[in-house]
N, C-alpha and C positions, 0 to 999 in steps of 0.2 A: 306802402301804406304811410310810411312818417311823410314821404314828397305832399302828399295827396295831403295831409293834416296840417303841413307846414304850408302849401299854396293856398290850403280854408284859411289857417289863420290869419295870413297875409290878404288874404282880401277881405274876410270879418275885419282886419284893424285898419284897412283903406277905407272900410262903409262907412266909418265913425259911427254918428247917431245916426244916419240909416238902417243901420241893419236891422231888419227885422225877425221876430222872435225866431220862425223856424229856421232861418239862417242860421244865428246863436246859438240856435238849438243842432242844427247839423254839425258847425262846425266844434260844437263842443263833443259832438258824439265821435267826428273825427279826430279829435285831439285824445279821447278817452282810447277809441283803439287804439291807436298808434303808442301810445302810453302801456297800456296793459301787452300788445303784442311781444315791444322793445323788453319789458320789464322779464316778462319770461324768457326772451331769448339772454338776456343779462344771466340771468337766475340758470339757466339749461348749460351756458358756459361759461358760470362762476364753479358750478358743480365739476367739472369735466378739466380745467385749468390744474387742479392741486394732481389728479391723479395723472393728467399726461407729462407735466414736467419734471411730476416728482421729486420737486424741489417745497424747501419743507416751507418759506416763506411765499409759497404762493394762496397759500389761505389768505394773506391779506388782500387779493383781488376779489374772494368770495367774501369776506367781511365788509368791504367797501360797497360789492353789491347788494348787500343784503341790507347795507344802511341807506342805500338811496330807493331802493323797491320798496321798502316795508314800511307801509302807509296803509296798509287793513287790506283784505283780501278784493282777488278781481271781480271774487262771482257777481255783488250789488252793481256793480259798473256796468260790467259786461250784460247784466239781466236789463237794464234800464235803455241801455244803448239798442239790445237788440226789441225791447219794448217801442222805443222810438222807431225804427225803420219798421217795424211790422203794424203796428198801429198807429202810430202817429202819421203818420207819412202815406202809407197808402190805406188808411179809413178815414184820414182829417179830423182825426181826436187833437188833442192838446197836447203836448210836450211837458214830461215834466217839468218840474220848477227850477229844479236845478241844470235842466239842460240848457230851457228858454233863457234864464237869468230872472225870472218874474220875483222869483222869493215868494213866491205865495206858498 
């Protein structure tokens, strides 16, 4: 998932001012997975890291993760994104604003 987010973005920032909306809008939806995916695998073994080493300083890997995930919860992301592929994409509605970049 992050190859696939990281090859969109590399070619969203080859389009320049080409790219058009549902592109920016795709590849913002793949940048958001990939983001949310990573974020819980961080989180699933920042949790698991203290209790297998057993070593009492390993909470500062879970502290560490906790301060780069914790940016407001996945669900509004995850709901938008999958708004976007089920509607947007195959009914030819609109992308949101924040996917598109419109700012409207």
């Amino acid at each position: 998932m992050t190859d696939r987010a990281t090859a969109a973005m590399a070619d969203a920032l080859a389009a320049g001012r080409g790219l058009g909306r549902e592109r920016r809008a795709d590849t913002a939806a793949q940048v958001a997975m990939a983001g949310t995916v990573t974020a819980r695998a961080a989180l699933l073994t920042g949790e698991r890291v203290p209790a297998l080493t057993g070593a009492d300083g390993a909470d500062r890997f879970w502290r560490n993760v906790l301060a780069l995930v914790d940016r407001g919860p996945a669900g509004p992301t995850m709901r938008a994104i999958g708004d976007h592929y089920l509607n947007t994409v195959r009914r030819g509605a609109r992308s949101p604003s924040w996917l598109s970049g419109d700012g409207e």
